[in-house]
C-alpha positions as CSV (number, residue, x, y, z in Angstrom):
1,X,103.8,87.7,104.4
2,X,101.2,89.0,101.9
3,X,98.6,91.5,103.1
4,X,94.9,89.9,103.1
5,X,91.7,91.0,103.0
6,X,89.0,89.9,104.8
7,X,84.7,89.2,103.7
8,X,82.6,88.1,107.1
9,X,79.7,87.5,108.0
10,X,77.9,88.3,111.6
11,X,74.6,87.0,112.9
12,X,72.5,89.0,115.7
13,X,72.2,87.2,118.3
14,X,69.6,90.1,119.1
15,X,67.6,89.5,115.8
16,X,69.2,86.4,113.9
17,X,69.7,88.5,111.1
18,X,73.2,88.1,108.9
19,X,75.7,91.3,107.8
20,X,78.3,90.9,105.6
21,X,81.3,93.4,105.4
22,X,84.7,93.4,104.4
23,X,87.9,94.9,105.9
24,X,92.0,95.2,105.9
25,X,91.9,94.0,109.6
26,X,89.0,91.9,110.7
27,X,90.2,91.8,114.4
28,X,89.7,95.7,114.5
29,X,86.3,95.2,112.7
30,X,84.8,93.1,114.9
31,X,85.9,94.8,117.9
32,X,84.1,97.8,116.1
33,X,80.9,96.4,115.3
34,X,81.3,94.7,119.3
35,X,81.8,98.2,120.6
36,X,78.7,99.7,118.9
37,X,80.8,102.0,116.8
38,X,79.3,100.4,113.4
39,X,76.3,102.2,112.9
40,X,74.5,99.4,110.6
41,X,75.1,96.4,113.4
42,X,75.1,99.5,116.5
43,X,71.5,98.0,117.6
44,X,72.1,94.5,116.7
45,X,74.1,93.1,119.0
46,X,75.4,91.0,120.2
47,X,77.2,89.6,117.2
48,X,79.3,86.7,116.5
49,X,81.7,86.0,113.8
50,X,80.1,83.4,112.0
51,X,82.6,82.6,108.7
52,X,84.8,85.0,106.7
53,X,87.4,84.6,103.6
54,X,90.4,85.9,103.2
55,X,92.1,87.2,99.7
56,X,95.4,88.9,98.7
57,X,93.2,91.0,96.8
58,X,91.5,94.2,97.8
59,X,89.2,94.4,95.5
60,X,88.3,90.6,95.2
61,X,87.3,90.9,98.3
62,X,85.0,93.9,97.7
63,X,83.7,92.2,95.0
64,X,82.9,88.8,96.6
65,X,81.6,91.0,99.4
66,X,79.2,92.3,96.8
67,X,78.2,88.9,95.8
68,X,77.4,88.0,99.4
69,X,75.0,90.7,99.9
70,X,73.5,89.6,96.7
71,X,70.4,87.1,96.7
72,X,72.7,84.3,95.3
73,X,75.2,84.9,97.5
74,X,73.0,85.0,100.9
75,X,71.4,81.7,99.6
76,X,75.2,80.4,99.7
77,X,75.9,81.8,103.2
78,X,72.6,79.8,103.8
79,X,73.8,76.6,102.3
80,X,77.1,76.9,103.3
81,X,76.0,77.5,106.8
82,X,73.2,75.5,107.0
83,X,74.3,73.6,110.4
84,X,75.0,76.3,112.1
85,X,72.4,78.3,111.3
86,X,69.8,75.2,112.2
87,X,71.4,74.0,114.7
């Protein structure tokens, strides 16, 4: 089985607010940003695990993780999350 890389996104249930990160091992991640061990998301939660993609490349995923923290790509988290996030 081929190694993947993960790009997620988390919204505060503290502050509604979205991160976006990318990781090897997105269990592990997520436990870390849960456990407060994440310094950016440390006062934000409680977080959930709102939508991630996987790759077989590392640095596609740094780069996609890139364009999600760009303007364009938070208006396509936005869009692509638009029920979620409204409902």
């Amino acid at each position: 089985m081929p190694k993947l890389y993960y790009v997620y996104a988390l919204r505060s249930l503290k502050d509604e607010n979205l991160y976006v990160g990318a990781t090897e091992d997105l269990r592990k991640r997520f436990r870390q940003h849960q456990d407060g061990t994440v310094q950016s998301t440390r006062n934000r939660r409680p977080l959930d695990l709102i939508y991630y993609e996987a790759s077989l490349s590392a640095e596609d995923a740094f780069k996609r993780e890139k364009y999600l923290k760009s303007a364009w790509g938070k208006r396509y988290l936005k869009n692509r999350l638009k029920a979620y996030l409204t409902g």
